[in-house]
N, C-alpha and C positions, 0 to 999 in steps of 0.2 A: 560541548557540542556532541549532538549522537549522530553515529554516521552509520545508515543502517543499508545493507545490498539487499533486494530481490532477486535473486537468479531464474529466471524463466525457465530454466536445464532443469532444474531440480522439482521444480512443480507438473502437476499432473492432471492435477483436480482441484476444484471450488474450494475443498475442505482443507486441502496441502496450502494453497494460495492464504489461504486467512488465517492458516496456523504459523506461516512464514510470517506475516507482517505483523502478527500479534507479538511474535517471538524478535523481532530485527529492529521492532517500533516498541516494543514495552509496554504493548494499550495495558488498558484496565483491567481487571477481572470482568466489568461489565459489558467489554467488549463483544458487539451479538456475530460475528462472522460473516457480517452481510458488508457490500457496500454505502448503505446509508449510515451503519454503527461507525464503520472505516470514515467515512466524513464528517460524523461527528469527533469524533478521535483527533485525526488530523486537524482540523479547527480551533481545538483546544490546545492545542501544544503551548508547553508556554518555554522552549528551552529550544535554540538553536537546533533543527536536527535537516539533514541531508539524506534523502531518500536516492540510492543508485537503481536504478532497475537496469541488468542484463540482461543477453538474453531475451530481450522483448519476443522477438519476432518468434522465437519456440514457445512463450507465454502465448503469444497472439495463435498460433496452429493449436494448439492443444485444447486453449478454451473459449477460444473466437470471442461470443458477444461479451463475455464476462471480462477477459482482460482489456477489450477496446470501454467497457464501462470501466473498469480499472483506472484506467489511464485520464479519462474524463475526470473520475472523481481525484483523480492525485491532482490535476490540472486545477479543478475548481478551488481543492481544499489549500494549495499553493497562493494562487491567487488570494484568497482573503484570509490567510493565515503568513504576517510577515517571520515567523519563526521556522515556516518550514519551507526547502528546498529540492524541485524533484528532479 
């Protein structure tokens, strides 16, 4: 099981945010840094994993529409991926 944390304290930016979850999640090399790559990624899991997000609410000030789409796609990709947990 991979148990990976976003800390919302630590992120700033679009480009800190995807370089987090690249790095906490293991994507690919093909991973594009957008959230449609992120829900292709997520979808595909095939290994138990546990997504923490902290800190939401300073991810939520910092980068408003991006983390509330954030959140939608971790919700979607949850949903119809039974391997992963957010």
């Amino acid at each position: 099981m991979r148990i990976a944390v976003l800390d919302g304290d630590a992120i700033s930016t679009r480009e800190e945010l995807h370089a987090a979850l690249a790095r906490e999640l293991a994507l690919p090399d093909w991973y594009g840094g957008n959230l449609d790559a992120l829900y292709d990624c997520l979808t595909d899991l095939g290994e138990e994993t546990v997504l923490r997000v902290v800190h939401r609410e300073a991810l939520e000030e910092k980068l408003g529409p991006t983390a509330r789409g954030l959140m939608r796609v971790l919700a979607d990709a949850e949903a119809e991926n039974p391997w992963l947990r957010v």
